[in-house]
C-alpha positions as CSV (number, residue, x, y, z in Angstrom):
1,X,1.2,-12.8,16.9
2,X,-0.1,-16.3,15.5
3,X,-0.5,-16.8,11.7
4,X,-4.1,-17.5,12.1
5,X,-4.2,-14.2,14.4
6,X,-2.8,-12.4,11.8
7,X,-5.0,-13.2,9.3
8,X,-8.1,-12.8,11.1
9,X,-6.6,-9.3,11.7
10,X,-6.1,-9.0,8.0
11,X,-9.4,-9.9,7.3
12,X,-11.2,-8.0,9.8
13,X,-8.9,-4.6,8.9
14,X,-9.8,-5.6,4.7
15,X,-13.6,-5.5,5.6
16,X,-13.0,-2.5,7.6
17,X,-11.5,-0.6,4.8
18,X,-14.1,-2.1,1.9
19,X,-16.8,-0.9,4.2
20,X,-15.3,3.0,5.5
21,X,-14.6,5.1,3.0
22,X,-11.1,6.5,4.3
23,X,-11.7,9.7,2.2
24,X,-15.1,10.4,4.4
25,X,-13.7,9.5,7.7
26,X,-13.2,5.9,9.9
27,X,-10.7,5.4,12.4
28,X,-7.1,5.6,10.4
29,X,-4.0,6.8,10.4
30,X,-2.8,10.2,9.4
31,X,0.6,9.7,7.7
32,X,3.4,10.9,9.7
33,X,4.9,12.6,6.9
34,X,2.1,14.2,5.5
35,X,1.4,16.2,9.2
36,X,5.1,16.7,10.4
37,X,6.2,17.6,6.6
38,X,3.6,18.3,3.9
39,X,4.6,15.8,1.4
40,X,3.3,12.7,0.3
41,X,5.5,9.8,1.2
42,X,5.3,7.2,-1.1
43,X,2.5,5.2,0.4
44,X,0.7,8.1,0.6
45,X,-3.4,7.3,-1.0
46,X,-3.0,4.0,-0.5
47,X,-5.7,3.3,2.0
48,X,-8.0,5.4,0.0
49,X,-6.5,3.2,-3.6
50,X,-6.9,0.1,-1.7
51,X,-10.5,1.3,-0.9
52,X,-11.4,1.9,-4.4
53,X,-9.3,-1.5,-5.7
54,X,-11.6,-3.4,-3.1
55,X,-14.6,-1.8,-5.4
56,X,-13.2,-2.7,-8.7
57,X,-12.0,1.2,-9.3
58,X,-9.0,0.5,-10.2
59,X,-8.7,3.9,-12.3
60,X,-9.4,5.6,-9.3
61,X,-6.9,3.5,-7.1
62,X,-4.2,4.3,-9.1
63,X,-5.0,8.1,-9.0
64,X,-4.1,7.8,-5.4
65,X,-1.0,6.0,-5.5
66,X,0.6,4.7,-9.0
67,X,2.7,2.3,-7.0
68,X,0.2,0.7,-5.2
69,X,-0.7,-2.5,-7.1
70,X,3.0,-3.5,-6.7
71,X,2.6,-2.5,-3.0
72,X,-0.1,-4.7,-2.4
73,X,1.5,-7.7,-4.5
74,X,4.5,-7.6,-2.9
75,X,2.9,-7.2,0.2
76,X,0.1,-9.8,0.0
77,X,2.7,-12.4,-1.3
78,X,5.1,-12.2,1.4
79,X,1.6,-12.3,3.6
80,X,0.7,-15.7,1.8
81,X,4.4,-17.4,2.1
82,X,4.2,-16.8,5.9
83,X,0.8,-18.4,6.3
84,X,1.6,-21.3,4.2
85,X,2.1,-23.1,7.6
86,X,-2.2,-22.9,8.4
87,X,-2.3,-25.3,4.7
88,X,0.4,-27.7,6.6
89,X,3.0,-26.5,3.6
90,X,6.6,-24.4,5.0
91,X,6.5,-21.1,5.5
92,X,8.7,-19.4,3.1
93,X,10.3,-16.2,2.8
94,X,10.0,-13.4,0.3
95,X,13.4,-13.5,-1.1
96,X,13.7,-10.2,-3.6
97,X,17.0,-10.3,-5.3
98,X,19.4,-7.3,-4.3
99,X,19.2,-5.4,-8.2
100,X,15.1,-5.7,-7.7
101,X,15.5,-4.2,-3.8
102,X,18.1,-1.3,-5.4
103,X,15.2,-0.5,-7.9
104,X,12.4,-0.7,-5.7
105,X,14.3,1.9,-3.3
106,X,15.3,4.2,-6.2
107,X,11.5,4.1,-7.9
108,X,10.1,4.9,-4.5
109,X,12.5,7.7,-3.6
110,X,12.0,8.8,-7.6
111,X,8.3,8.9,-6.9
112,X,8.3,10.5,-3.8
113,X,10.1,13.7,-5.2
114,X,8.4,13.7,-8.6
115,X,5.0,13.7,-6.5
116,X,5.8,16.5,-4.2
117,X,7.0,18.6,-6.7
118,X,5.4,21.7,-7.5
119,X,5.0,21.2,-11.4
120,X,1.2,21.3,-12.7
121,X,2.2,18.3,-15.3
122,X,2.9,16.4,-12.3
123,X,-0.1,16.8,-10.6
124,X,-1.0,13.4,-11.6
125,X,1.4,11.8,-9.3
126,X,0.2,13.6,-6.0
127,X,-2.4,10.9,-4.1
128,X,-5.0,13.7,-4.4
């Protein structure tokens, strides 16, 4: 797919999802381990926290996912170094250190148990 492709894509999905509330319907995705499992995976919310982030809600974003505004930086940054050719600049990659990639992997796995566990002080953590 072309960069400029890809970013009409990007645009077109952002309007999508800052127009259709995903928690009242719209054409998404169910998450594959929510229906074959029962548990939240760690991205789990974070169409319904990107919703509310596109809104300016970001209490309510991060109700749904507490990991999603470094999702979405890491995400939209890697995004912005690959389209860096359509401003006539190199692309670049993302390059995350190996300690930060260890730490992101054990946070995520960390967060996925602590969300799925049964524990009514943890409640907080599941993307409700």
């Amino acid at each position: 797919m072309g960069r400029l492709t890809a970013l009409s894509a990007a645009a077109v999905s952002t309007t999508y999802l800052a127009l259709v509330d995903p928690s009242a319907g719209g054409a998404y995705p169910v998450c594959p381990s929510r229906l074959l499992l029962g548990i939240d995976c760690p991205a789990c919310g974070g169409l319904r926290g990107t919703h509310d982030l596109l809104h300016g809600h970001l209490g309510e974003a991060l109700d749904h996912n507490l990991l999603l505004p470094a999702i979405l930086a890491v995400l939209g940054t890697a995004f912005a170094l690959w389209l860096l050719p359509l401003l006539g600049r190199e692309a670049r990659a993302l390059v995350v250190p190996r300690w930060a990639a260890v730490t992101a992997a054990a946070v995520a796995v960390a967060f996925t148990v602590l969300r799925n566990l049964p524990v009514a002080s943890l409640e907080f953590l599941a993307s409700g």
